[in-house]
C-alpha positions as CSV (number, residue, x, y, z in Angstrom):
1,X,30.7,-5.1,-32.3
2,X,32.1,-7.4,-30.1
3,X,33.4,-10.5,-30.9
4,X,34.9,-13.3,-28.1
5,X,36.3,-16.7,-28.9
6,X,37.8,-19.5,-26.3
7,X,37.4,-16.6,-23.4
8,X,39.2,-17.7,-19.9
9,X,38.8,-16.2,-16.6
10,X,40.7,-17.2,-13.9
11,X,41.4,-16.2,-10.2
12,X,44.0,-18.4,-8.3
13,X,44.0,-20.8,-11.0
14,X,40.3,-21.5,-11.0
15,X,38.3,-20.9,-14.0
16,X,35.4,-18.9,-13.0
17,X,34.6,-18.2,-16.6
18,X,35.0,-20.4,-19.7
19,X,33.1,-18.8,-23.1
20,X,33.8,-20.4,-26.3
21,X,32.0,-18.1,-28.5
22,X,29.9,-15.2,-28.2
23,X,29.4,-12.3,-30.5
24,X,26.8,-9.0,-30.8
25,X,26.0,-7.4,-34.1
26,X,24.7,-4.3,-34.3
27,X,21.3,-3.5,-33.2
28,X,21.4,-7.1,-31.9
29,X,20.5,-8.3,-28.1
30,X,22.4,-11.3,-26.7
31,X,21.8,-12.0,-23.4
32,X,24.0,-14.2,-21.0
33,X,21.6,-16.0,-18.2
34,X,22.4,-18.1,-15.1
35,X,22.3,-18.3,-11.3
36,X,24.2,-16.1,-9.3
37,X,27.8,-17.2,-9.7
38,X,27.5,-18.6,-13.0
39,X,30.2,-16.4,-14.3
40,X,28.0,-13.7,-16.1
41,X,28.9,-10.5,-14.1
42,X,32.7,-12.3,-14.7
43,X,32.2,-12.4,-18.4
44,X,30.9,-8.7,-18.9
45,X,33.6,-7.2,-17.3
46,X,36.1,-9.0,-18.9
47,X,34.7,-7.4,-22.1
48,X,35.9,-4.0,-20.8
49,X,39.1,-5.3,-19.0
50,X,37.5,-4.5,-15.6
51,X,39.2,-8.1,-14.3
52,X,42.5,-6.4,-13.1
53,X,43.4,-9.7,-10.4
54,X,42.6,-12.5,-13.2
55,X,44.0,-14.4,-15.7
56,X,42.4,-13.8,-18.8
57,X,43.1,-15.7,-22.3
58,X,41.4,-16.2,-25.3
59,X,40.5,-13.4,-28.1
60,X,38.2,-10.4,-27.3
61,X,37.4,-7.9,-29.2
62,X,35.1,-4.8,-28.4
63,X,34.5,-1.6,-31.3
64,X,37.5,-3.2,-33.2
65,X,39.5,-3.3,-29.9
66,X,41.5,-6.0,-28.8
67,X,40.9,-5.7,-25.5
68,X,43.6,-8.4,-23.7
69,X,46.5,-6.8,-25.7
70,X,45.0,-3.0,-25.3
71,X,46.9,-0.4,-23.9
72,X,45.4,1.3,-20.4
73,X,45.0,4.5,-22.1
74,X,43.3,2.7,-25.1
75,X,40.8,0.7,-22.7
76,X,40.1,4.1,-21.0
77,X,39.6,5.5,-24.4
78,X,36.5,3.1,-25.3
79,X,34.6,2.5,-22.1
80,X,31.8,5.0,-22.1
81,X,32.5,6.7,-25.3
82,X,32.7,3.7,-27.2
83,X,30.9,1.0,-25.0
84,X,29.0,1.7,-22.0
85,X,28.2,-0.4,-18.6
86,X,24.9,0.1,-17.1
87,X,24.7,-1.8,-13.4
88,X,22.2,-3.1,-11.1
89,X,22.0,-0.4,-9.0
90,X,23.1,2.9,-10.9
91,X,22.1,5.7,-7.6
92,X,25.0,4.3,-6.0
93,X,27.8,5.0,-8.5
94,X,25.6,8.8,-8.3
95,X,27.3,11.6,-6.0
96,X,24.1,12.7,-3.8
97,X,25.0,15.9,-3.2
98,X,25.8,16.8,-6.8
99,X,22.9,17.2,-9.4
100,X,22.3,14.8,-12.5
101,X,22.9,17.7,-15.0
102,X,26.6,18.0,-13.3
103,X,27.2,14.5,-13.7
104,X,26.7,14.3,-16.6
105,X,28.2,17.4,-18.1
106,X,31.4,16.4,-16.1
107,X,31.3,12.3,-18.0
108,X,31.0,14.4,-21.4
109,X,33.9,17.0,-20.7
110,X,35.8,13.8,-19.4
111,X,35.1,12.1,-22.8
112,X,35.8,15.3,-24.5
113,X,32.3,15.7,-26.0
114,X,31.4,19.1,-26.7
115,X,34.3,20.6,-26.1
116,X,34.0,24.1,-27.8
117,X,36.5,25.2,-30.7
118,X,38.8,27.7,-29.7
119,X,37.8,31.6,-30.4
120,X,38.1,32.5,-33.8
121,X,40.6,35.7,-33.4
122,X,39.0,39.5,-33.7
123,X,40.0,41.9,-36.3
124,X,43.2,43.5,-35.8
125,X,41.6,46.5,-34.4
126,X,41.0,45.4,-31.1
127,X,37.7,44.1,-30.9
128,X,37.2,41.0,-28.9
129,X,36.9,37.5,-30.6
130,X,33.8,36.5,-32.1
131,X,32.3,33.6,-30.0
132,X,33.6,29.5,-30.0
133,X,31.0,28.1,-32.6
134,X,28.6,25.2,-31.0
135,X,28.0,27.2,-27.7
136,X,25.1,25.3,-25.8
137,X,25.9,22.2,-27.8
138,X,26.5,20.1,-24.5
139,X,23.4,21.5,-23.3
140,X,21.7,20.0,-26.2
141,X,23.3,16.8,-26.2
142,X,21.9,15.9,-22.6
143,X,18.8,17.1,-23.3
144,X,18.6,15.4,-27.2
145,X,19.3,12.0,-24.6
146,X,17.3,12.1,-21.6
147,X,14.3,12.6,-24.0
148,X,15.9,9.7,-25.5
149,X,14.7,7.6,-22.8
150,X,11.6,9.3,-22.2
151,X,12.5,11.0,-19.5
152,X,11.7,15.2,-19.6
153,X,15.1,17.8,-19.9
154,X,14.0,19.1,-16.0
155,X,15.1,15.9,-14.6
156,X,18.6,17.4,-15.6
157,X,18.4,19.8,-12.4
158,X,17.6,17.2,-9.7
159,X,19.5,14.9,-7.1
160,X,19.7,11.7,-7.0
161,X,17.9,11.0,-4.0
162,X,14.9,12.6,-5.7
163,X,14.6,10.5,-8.5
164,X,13.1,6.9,-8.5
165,X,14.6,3.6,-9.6
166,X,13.6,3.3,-12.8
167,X,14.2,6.9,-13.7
168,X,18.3,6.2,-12.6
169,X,18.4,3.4,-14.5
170,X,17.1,5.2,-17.9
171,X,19.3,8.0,-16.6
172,X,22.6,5.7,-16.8
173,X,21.1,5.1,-20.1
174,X,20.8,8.4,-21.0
175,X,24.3,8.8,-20.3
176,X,25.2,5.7,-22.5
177,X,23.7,7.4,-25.6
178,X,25.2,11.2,-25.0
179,X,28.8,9.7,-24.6
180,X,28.1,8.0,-28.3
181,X,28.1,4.4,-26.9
182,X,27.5,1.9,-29.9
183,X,27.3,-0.9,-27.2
184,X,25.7,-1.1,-24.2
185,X,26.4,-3.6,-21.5
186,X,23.7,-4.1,-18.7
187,X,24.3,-6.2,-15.8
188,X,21.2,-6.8,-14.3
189,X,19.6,-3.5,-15.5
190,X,16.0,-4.6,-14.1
191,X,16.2,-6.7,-11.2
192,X,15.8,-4.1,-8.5
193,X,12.8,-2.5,-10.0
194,X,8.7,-3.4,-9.7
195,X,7.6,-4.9,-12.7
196,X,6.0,-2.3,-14.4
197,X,9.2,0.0,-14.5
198,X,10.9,-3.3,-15.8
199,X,8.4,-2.8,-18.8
200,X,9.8,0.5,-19.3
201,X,13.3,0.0,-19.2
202,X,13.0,-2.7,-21.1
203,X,10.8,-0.9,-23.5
204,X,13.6,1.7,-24.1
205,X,16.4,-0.3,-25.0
206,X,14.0,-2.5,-27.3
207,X,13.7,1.0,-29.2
208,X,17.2,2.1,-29.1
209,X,18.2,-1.4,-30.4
210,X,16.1,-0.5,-33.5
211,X,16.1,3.1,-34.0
212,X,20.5,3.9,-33.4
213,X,21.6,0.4,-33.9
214,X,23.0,0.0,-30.4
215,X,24.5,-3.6,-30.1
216,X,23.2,-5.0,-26.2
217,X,24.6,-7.3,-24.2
218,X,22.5,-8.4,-21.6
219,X,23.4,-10.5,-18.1
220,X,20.2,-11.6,-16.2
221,X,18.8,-14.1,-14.6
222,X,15.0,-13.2,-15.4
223,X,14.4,-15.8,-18.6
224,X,10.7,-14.2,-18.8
225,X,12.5,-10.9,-19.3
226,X,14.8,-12.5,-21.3
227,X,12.7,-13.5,-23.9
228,X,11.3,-10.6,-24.6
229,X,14.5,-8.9,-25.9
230,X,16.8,-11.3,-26.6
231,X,17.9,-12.5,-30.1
232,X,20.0,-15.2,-29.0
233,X,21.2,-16.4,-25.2
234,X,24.4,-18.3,-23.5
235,X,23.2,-20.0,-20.5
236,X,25.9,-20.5,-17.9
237,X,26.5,-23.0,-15.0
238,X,29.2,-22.6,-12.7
239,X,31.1,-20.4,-14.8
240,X,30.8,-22.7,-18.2
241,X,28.2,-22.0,-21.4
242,X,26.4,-24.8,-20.7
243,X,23.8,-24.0,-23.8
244,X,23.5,-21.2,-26.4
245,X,21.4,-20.2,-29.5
246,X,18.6,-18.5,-30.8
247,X,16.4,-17.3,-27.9
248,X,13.0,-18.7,-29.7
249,X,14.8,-22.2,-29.7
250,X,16.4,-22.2,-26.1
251,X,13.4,-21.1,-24.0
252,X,11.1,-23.0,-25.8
253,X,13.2,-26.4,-26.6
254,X,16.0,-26.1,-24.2
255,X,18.9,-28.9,-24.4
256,X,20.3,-29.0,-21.5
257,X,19.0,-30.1,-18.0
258,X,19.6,-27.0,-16.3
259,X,18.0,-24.6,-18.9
260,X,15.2,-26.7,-18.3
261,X,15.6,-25.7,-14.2
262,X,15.6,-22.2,-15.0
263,X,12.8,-22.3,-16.7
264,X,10.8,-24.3,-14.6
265,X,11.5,-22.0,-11.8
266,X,9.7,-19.2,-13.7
267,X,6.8,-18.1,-11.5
């Protein structure tokens, strides 16, 4: 699902990214951990061609889409219907005064997602044209997904300001998994919630993982979160991979001096 070799990032001539190798199989979790300006947030957008004012070399390639040479129009094409970002802080990128059904059902019209047929034509005796098959079937898709993330349909009909953190973040997810997304990319989908909604987030994309397939990519800088979803990790200092591997092998026998840090830092 998305595979990335000898990955550069600059701005003004300084690397602020340098990834060698990283790829995510479906239905697998790879999560990129570090300080803050290690080069993870860097990395993840590069993935979707979000970098418009760097330099980017190096081979990547997201849903069989080689995202350096890509068209605009072909990049526009794959974010959200193909692979979707999920941020920190999702209420923010929400219109307040506009409700979470309408959001939604605007993303999916945008992505052309139940879109009716046209009307089949009436009989030539005048009568009016029998009725677009798959009415309601937007409908169904956001409700089919907020369920998805155990969230109930009515949630649909709110505002954003009266929802809580954790229920925008499965929301963003929710919106993820009605667009179609086969990956998901989550920068820092947990760090501005309590621990116990953490759990639940968490929770849900350990179970869409493992019941759709979805191929995660996952930037934090919680190891203890970290290892409890993560098949393999890249840890990153000052915008280089400083370690990578399994997840069971890195937070338990870390190589590298700073893995080490991070770890000890845990509370």
């Amino acid at each position: 699902m998305i595979e990335v070799r000898d990955l550069r990032v600059r701005y003004g001539g300084r690397v602020v990214a340098d990834v060698p190798e990283l790829d995510v199989r479906e239905g697998e979790c790879v999560a990129i951990v570090g300080e803050s300006g290690s080069g993870k947030s860097t990395t993840l957008m590069s993935l979707l061609g979000l970098t418009p004012d760097a330099e980017i070399s190096g081979h990547v390639r997201v849903c069989g889409v080689d995202v350096l040479t890509a068209s605009p129009r072909r990049l526009r094409e794959i974010r959200g219907a193909r692979v979707a970002l999920v941020m920190q802080s999702p209420q923010a990128a929400l219109s307040p005064a506009t409700r979470l059904g309408v959001l939604m059902r605007r993303a999916l019209k945008l992505h052309g997602i139940g879109r009716p047929a046209h009307p089949r034509p009436g009989p030539k005796d005048g009568t009016p044209p029998q009725p677009a098959p798959g009415k309601g079937r937007l409908e169904e898709i956001m409700g089919e997904a907020v369920e998805a993330v155990m969230l109930d349909r009515e949630i649909l009909r709110r505002y954003p300001h009266e929802i809580s953190g954790g229920q925008a973040q499965r929301f963003a997810i929710a919106l993820a998994i009605a667009l179609g997304a086969e990956v998901i990319l989550a920068d820092e989908p947990t760090s501005a919630l309590d621990v116990t909604v953490q759990a639940e987030v968490v929770g849900v994309l350990r179970r869409l993982r493992e019941e759709r397939g979805l191929a995660l990519l996952l930037v934090s800088h919680d190891l203890a979160l970290v290892s409890t979803i993560a098949d393999r990790v890249l840890v990153m200092k000052d915008g280089a991979v400083v370690e990578s591997g399994p997840a069971a092998r890195v937070l338990a026998e870390p190589s590298h001096p700073y893995t080490r840090e991070l770890l000890e830092a845990l509370p």
